[in-house]
N, C-alpha and C positions, 0 to 999 in steps of 0.2 A: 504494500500500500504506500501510496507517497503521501507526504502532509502537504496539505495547500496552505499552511499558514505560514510556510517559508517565504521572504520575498513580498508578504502582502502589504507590508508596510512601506514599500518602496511606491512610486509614483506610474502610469502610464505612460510611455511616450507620446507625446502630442503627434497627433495624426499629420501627416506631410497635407497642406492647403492645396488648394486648386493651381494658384499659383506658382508654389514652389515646385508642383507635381510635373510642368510643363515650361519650366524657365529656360528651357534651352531653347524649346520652341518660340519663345518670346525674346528672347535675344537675337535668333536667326529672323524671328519677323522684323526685329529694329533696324537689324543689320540692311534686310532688302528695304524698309520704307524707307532710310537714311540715304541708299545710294539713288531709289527711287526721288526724291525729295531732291539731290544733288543734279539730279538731271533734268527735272521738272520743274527747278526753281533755282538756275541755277544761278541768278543777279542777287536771287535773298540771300542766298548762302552764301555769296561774294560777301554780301554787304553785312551780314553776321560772323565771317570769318575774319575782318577788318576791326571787331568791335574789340580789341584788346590796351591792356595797362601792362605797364613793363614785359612787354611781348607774351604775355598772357590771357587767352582767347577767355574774354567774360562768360559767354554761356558756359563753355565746359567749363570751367571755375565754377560758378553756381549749381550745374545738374551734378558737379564731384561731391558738393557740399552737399544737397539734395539727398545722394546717395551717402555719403557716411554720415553723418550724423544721426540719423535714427538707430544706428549701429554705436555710435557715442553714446547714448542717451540709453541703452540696457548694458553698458559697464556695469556691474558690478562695484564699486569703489570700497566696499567693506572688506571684499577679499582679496584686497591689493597687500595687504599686510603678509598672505600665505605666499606668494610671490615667491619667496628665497626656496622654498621648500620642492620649488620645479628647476633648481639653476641648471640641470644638463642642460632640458629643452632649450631654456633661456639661451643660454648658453651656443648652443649650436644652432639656434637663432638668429644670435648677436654674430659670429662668425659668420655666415653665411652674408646676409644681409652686409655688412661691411667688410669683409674681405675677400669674399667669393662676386657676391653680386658687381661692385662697380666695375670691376676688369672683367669680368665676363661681356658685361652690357659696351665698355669700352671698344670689347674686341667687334662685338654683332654690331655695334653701329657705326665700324670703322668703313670710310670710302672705299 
């Protein structure tokens, strides 16, 4: 016999949304109404791709903000304390990210 009262204290996982079920598919739709959009409008998109500050295209600055902040805003910041308690990950994290990533990106985006 097994007990089912192992584990019932533990949580469900929240079910995957509609959304998230089909996000590849909605990324591939962006991708074609974007290039759609570039060739169907293609003086707005001139005149949108002109709209930048210190060579920094406004819209994508806004829609990058758009996109991470709602991802800011369910941080966690009480379990920023447990932090040290993961330093390999951190760790090989931090490596990566600063001494793998710039020379890598260096070499793919040489002429």
């Amino acid at each position: 016999m097994t007990d089912t009262t192992v584990g019932a204290d533990r949580e469900a996982p929240a079910a995957i949304g509609f959304f998230e079920k089909y996000l590849t598919l909605w990324v591939v739709l962006c991708i074609v109404a974007g290039i759609a959009l570039g060739y169907l409008a293609a003086g707005f998109v001139g005149i949108v791709a002109k709209a930048e500050v210190a060579r920094v295209n406004l819209p994508v600055a806004v829609l990058v903000w758009l996109m991470i902040v709602p991802m800011l805003l369910k941080v966690d910041f009480a379990s920023m304390a447990q932090v040290g308690t993961y330093w390999r990950g951190i760790g090989v994290t931090r490596f990566v990210n600063w001494a793998v990533k710039p020379f890598s990106m260096a070499l793919v985006g040489r002429p």
